[in-house]
N, C-alpha and C positions, 0 to 999 in steps of 0.2 A: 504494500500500500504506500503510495508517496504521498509528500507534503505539501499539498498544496500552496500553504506559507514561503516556502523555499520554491518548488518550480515559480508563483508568482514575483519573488525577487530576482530568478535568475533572469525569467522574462525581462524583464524593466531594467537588471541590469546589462541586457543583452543592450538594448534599443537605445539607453543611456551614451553604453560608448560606443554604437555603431553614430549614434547622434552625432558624438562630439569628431567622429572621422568622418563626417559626408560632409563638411560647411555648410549644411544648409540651416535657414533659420529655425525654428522651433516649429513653429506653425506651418512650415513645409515639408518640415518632415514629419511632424504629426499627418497630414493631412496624403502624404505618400504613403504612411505605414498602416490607415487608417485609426487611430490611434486618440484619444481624446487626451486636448491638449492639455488642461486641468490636471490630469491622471499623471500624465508624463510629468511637468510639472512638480508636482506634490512626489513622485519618484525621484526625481531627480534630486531633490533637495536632501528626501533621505539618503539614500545613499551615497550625497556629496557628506553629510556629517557624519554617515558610519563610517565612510573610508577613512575620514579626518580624522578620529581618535586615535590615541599612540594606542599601540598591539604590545601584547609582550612577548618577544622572539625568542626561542629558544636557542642558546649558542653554545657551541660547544669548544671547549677549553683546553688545550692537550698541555702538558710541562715541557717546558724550554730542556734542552738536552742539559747535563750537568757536565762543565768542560774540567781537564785536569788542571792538576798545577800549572804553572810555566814549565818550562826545564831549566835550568840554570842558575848560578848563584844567584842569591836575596843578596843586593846590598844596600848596610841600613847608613843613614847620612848623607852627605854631602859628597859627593867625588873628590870635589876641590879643596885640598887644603886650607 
């Protein structure tokens, strides 16, 4: 059984950004998709604020390699006399 909640937002978010890559005004592109422009509209602004919220990403972290010593004498002070 599906969701109708979700297929209707994929809807809208389909026509959203096919919208925003055709250049045409709102109301011509409502009116090529058949599409009531209200509707779209009232979509569009949703989904402009969902996407806006910061998300929390999952990152994944690995540890830096641990390097050896130098090789060579440590020396402590000044060189110069």
């Amino acid at each position: 059984m599906s969701d109708p909640a979700a297929e209707s937002r994929i809807f809208w978010q389909h026509h959203v950004e096919a919208f925003s890559r055709s250049g045409l005004s709102i109301i011509d592109y409502c009116r090529q998709h058949a599409l009531a422009h209200s509707t779209f509209q009232r979509w569009r602004k949703l989904l402009a604020t969902s996407v806006a919220q910061p998300a929390v990403v999952p990152v994944k972290l690995e540890a830096a390699p641990i390097l050896p010593p130098p090789v060579g004498p440590i020396m402590l002070g000044s060189p110069w006399p």
